[in-house]
N, C-alpha and C positions, 0 to 999 in steps of 0.2 A: 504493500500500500504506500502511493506518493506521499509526501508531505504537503500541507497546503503551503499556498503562497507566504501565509504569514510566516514559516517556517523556514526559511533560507535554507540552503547547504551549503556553510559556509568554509571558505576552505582560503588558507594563507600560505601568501609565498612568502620563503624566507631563504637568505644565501649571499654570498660575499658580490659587491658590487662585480657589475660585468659580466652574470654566472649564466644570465638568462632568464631570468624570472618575466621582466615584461613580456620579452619576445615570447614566452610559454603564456602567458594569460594572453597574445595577441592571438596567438593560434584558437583559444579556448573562446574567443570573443568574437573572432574575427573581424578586429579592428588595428589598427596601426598606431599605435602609441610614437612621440616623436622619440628620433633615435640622437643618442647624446652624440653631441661634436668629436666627442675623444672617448674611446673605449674604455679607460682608465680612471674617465669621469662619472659619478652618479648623477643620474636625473632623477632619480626617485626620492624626492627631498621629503616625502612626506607620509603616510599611510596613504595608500586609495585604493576606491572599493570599484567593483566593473561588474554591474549586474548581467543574468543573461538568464532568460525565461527561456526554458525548454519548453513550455506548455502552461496552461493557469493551474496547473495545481505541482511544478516544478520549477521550484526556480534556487538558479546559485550566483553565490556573490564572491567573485575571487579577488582575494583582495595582497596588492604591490606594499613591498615593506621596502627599505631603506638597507641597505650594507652597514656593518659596523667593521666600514673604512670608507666609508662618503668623505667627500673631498670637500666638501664648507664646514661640516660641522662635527664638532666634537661626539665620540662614541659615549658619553655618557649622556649627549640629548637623543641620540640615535636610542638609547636602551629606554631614555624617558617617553619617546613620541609611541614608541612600540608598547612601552607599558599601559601608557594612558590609554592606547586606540584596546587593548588586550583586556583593560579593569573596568573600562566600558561596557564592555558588549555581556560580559563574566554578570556586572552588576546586573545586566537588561535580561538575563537568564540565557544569554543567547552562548553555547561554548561553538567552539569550531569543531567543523565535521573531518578536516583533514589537515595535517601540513607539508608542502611541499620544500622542501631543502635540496635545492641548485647547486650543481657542482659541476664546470667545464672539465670534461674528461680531456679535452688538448692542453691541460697544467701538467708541464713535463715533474713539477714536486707541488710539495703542499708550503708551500710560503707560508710567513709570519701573519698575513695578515687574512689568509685562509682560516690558517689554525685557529685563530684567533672569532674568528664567526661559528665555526664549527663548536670552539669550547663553547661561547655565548651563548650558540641556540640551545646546545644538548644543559646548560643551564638552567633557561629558563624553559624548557619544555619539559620536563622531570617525565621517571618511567609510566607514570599510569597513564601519559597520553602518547607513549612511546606509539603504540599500535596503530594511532591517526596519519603517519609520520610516513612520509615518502624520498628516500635520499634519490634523488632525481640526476641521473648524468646528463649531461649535454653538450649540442655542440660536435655529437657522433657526426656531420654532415660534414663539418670542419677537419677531421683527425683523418690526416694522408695513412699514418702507418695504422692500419686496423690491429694488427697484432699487439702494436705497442700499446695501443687504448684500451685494450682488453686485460693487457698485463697490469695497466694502472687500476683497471675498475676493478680486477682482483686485491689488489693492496688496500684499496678504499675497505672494500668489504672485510676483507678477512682482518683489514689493523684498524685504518684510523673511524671506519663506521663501527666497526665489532660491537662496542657496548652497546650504542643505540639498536642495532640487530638485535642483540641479543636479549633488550629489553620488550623486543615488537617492531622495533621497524622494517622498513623492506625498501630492497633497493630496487629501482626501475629505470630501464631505459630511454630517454628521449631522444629515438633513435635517429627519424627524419625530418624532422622538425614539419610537423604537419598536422594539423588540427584533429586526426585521425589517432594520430601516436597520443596527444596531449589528452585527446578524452578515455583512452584506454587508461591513461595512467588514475584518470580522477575518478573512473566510474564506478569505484568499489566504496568509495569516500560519500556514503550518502548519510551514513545513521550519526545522533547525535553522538558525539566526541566526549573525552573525560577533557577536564579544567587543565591548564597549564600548572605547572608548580609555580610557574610566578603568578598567575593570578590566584592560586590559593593564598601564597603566602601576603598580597596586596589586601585582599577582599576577606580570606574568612580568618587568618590569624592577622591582621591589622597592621604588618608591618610597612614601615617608607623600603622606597625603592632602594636607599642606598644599603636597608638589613636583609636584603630581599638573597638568593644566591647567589642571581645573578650581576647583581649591585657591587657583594663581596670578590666575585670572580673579576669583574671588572677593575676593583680596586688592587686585587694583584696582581693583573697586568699591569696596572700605570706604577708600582712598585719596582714591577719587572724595567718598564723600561724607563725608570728613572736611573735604575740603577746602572743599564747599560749607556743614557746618555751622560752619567756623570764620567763614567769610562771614555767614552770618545772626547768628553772635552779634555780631559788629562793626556789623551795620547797627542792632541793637538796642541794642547802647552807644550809637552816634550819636547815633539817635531817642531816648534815654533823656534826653542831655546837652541837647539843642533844645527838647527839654518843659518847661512851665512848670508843668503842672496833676499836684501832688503823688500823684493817684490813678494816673494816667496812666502816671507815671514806675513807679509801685510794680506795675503790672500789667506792665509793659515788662523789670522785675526779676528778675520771679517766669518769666515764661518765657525769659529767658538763663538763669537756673537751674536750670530744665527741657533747655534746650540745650546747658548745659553737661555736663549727665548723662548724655544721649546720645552728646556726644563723646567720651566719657570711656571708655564702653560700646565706640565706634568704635575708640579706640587700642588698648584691650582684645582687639578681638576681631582688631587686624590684628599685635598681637605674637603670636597665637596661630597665625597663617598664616606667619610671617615667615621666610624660608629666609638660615640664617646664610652669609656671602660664601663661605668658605672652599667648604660645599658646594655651594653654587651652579656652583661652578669643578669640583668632583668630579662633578657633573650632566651639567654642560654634555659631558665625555668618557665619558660612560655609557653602557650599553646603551640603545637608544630603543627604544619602544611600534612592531609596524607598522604602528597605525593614525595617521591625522594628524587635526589639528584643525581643525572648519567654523568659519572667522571669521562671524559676521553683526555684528560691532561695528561694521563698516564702513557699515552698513545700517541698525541700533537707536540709535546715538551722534546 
């Protein structure tokens, strides 16, 4: 039995800028979303939703998320604009029926900034809604060596997907990129979905986004790479003192300058995550979320 209209099936994409999420809701809509100036740039500044009535008593709402490595704007507005569009819909009774998670099978490794969206979703998507959860290759249209694509989507699966598999999710192909392929992938995604662990932990144990898991994972990344950019401005003091060639040294200036701005950016953005002790201790004997969290740090680290 359908769902009536008032019942959406709602289903979200989520994945590192670039990965293919619009061009997969363009298939599923069959509309043309504009395409960014530069591959490397996000155009998806914002949450959006893309209706599409199969029938009046069918209808889905797929809805574009942002990368957490958008190019204007900091990953902790990135995790706030997702939270707030996530503890909405939670509050309105509405959970999501599916989530798709984009992954260009033509990434010869998993980069810093892959890993880094992969820890975040498997975060804030905790195991009970493991089973809604689609890790979606793409970009198979793109990959000259077939063998070598196959060898990568086996390492996805078998390492750095393993936990989410192994909590429920399932890997699928987005083979030709064709409206055909895209609704195979969503057409099992109809029945209503369990809660995010970030929306539990937003909505029924009460916490801010920065006690949240995904808030804390966030906060030791900016950790992580404070500490690697205090590294590089030290190596660039070194290299600065060793130079003789006065240009050299003034080019070696100008970008600690540049690095020190970004660390700066870094402390900034980890006092706005930073959970004062006292509460940490009133946390730690709180009500808990009943969902728990997929580690893959063990697997992207």
């Amino acid at each position: 039995m359908h769902r009536m209209a008032s019942q959406p099936i709602v289903i979200a994409l989520m994945g590192p800028t670039g990965s293919g999420k619009t061009n997969f809701i363009n298939q599923l809509t069959g509309t043309r979303e504009a395409k960014a100036q530069h591959q490397l740039k996000s155009h998806t500044q914002g949450v959006k939703e893309f209706i599409v009535n199969l029938s009046k008593d069918r209808q889905y709402v797929f809805v574009d998320t942002p990368g957490f490595d958008d190019t204007y704007r900091s990953d902790r507005d990135i995790l706030r604009t997702i939270a707030n569009w996530l503890e909405e819909k939670y509050r309105g009774q509405v959970k999501l029926s599916g989530i798709i998670y984009t992954h260009r099978i033509t990434d010869n490794r998993m980069s810093g900034s892959v890993c880094k969206n992969l820890d975040m979703f498997a975060r804030l998507c905790g195991d009970k809604a493991a089973s809604c959860v689609r890790l979606v290759t793409t970009m198979w249209d793109k990959a000259r060596d077939k063998e070598l694509a196959k060898s990568r989507e086996s390492q996805l699966v078998q390492n750095f997907w393993k936990p989410l598999i192994d909590a429920g999710a399932r890997h699928k192909r987005f083979e030709d990129n064709s409206a055909r392929c895209a609704w195979g992938i969503v057409e099992d995604l109809t029945e209503g979905g369990e809660a995010l662990l970030l929306q539990e932990e937003l909505v029924d144990v009460a916490r801010k986004l920065n006690e949240t898991t995904a808030g804390q994972a966030l906060y030791t990344q900016f950790q992580k790479l404070l500490h690697e950019q205090k590294e590089t401005i030290k190596q660039l003091q070194d290299e600065a003192k060793a130079q003789k060639d006065p240009e050299l040294v003034k080019q070696l200036e100008v970008e600690q300058r540049r690095l020190e701005a970004e660390l700066q950016k870094t402390w900034d953005e980890m006092g706005k995550l930073k959970i004062p002790f006292m509460r940490r201790i009133a946390l730690f004997f709180s009500k808990k979320p009943q969902s728990h969290t997929i580690n893959v740090n063990a697997v992207v680290s």
